[in-house]
N, C-alpha and C positions, 0 to 999 in steps of 0.2 A: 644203583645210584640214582636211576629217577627217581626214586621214591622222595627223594631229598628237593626238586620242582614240586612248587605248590600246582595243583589244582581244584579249580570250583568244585566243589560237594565230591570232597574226596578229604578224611584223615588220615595220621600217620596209623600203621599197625597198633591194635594194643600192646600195650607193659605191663607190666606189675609195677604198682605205686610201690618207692620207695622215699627213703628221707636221707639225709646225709650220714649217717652210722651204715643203714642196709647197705649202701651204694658201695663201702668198703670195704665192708667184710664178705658182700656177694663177690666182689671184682676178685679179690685175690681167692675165694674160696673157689668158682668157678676154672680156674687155672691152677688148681692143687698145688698153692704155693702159702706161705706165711703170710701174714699183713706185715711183718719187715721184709721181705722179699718183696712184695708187692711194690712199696713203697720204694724200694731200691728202684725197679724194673721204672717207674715212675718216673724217680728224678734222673736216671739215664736217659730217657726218653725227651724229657723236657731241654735235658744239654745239646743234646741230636737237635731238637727242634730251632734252636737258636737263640732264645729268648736275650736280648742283649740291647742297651742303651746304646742311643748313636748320638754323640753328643756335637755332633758337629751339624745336626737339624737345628734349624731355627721356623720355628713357628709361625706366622702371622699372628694380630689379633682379631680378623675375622676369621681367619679358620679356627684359632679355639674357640671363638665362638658357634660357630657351626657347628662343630665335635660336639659341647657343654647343650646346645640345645635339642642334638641327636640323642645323646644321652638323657637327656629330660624328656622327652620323647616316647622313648622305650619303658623306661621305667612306670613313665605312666599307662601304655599301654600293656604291661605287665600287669599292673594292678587292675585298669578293666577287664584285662583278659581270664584275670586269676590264673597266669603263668607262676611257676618257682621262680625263684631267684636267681637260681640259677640257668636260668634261660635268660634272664638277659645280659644278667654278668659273661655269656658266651655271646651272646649277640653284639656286644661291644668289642669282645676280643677278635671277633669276624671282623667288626667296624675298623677296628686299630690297624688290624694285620692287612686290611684291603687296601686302609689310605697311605699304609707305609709303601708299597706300591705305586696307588694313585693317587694324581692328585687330581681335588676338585675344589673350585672356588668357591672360597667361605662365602661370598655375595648369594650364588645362586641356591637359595635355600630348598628349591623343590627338587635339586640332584641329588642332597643330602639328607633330605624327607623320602627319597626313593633310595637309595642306601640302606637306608635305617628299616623303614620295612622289606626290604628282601634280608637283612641278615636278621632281624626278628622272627621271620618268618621259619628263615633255613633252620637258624637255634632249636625253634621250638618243634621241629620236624625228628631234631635230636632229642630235647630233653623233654616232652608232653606226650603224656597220654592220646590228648586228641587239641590237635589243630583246626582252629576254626577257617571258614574259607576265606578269602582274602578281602571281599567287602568289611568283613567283622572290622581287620584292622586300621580301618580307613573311616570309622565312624565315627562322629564329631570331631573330622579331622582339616587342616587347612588347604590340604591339596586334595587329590582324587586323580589315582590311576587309575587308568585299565589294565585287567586282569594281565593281558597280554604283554604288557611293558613290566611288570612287574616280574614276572615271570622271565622275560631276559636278562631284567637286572641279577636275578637269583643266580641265571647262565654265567654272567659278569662273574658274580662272584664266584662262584664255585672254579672257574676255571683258571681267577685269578687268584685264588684258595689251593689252587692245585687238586680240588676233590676231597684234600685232606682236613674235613670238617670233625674228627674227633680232638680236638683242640683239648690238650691238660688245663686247667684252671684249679686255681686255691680249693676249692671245692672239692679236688679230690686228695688231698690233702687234712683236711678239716679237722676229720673225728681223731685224725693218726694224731694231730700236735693237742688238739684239746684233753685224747687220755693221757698222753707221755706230759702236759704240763700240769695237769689238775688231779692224776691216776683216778680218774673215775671218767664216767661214760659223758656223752655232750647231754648237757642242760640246755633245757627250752630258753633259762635265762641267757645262757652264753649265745645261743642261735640267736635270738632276737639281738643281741647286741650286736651282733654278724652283721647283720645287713646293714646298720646306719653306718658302720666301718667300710666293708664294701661298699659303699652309694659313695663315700667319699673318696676313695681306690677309681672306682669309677669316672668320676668326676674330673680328679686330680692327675692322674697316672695314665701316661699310655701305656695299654698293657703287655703290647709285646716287651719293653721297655725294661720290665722286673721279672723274672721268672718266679712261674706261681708258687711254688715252698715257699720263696721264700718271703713273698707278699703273704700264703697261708701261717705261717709262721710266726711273723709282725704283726698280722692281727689277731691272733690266738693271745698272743702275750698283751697285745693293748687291751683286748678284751680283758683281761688277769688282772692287771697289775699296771699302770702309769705310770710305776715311777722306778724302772728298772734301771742299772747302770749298764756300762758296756762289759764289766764283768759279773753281772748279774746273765748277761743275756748270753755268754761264750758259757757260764757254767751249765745252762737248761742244756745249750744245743749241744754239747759235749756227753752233757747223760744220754743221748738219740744214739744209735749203732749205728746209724745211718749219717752222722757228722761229717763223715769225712768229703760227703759229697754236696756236704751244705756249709756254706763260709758263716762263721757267727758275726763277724765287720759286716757282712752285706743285709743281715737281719736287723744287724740295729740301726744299719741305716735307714733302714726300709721303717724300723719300728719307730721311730724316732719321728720321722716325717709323718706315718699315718695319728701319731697321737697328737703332733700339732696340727694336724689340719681336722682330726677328731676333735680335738679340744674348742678351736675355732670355730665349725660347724656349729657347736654344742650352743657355743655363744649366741651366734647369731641367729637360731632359733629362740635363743632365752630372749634375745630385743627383741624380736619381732612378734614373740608373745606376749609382751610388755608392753607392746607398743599396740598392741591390736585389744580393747577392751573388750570383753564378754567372749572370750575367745574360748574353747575348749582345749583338751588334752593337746599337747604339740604331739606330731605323728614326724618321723622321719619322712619328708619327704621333699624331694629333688623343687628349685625355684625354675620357673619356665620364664628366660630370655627372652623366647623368643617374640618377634613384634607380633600383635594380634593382627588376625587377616580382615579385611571387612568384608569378603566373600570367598565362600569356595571357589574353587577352580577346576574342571576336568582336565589332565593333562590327558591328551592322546598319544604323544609321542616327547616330547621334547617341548623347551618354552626358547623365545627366541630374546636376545638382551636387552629388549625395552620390554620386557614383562608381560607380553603379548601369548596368545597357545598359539601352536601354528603345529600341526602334521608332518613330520619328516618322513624320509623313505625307509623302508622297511630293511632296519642294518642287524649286523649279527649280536653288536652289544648297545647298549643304550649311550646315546653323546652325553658326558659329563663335563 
């Protein structure tokens, strides 16, 4: 389990690169079981985990903003990093699962700038080849930790994680609902489509919130098909063996809301390409919120509430 604490000039073990098909057919092939077996063992597992809507949270609107610019965040250091996708689509469901726990105040942006890099971090200690050391993720960035705070935050989380960092995500679902809805193997076109649908799951969804089929599931089909009915969507999930452990109502629910905030993202890229002359290709990619800094800042420990750094005593978890 330490292996899972970042340290300076130190990576995770090698892997073997894989892509989302390998990742399925190694998982269940390594446990000498079926890829419907597997996929059973799966969504059993995911109902044990909890995954479920609590609808009697109410939000603020600067903690969704703080959540919306963690997540802009990440993603962008995804893409300097040249992480998978799937590193930080885990890194968010760390984010989700930690703050349904705790809470922290959407004001204080550098708690949840320190959040956001220890579960980017922990993610990619699970899903990369090779992890860079903790300055990389901190480079042209608004704050600046030290190593060492960093590092407890990771302890925060892991223990408020329970240790239990193999988290299900849609992702291990993927290539199962892309053959059973398309009977053929996943396309580079359908992957590429993957991500601006996830970026907006991301965005839009907490993700402990929906369980991952059946988010996997709703976007396989948006990806297909826009304009499915509710008994379009009971007849797919009903041809699955695996139905009886998946509600078709809670897919189309799910599908329903990612194609309209799909649809709407869609848009609001087409004005702002519109609106922006000599613009090139539009790229999926996440708007940063957040206020720009006019200086970095080293945090050594803690910042105090006039915005000040100030050194606190050396505690077991970081003040949030």
């Amino acid at each position: 389990m330490d292996d899972l604490l970042c340290h300076e000039k130190e990576t995770c073990l090698e892997v073997e690169e894989r892509d989302e098909e390998w990742s399925m057919n190694q998982s269940h092939q390594e446990f000498g079981v079926s890829e419907e077996e597997h996929v059973g063992l799966l969504l059993q597992r995911e109902i044990a985990f909890g995954f479920k809507k609590d609808e009697n949270v109410v939000l603020e609107d600067s903690f969704k903003r703080a959540r919306l610019n963690a997540i802009n965040w990440i993603l962008k250091k995804r893409e300097a990093l040249d992480f998978h996708f799937e590193t930080a689509y885990l890194s968010v469901t760390y984010l989700d699962r930690f703050l349904s726990k705790h809470f922290i105040d959407g004001e204080k942006d550098w708690a949840m700038r320190l959040l956001s890099i220890a579960c980017l971090s922990l993610a990619a200690k699970m899903e990369e080849c090779n992890v860079p050391e903790l300055s990389q993720f901190q480079l042209e960035d608004d704050y600046v930790f030290e190593g060492k705070v960093i590092q407890k935050m990771e302890l925060f989380v892991l223990s408020s994680l329970d240790w239990n960092m193999g988290i299900i995500t849609p992702f291990s679902f993927l290539s199962y609902f892309i053959k059973k809805f398309s009977n053929e193997s996943p396309s580079p076109i359908i992957s590429n489509t993957m991500h601006p649908i996830f970026t907006v799951v991301m965005e839009e969804f907490n993700l402990m919130d929906h369980k991952p089929s059946v988010v996997a599931a709703a976007a396989t089909l948006v990806a297909f098909d826009q304009k499915l009915t509710i008994e379009d969507v009971r007849l797919k999930m009903n041809s699955i063996s695996q139905h009886p452990l998946l509600q078709p109502d809670d897919v189309f629910a799910c599908y329903s809301l990612i194609q309209r905030l799909y649809e709407e993202k869609i848009k609001r890229e087409e004005h702002k390409h519109l609106c922006t002359p000599n613009s090139s290709v539009i790229r999926s990619r996440p708007i940063d919120y957040a206020v720009a800094m006019t200086k970095r800042r080293r945090l050594s420990f803690i910042d105090d509430e006039d915005g000040g750094d100030k050194k606190g005593p050396h505690q077991e978890n970081p003040k949030i």
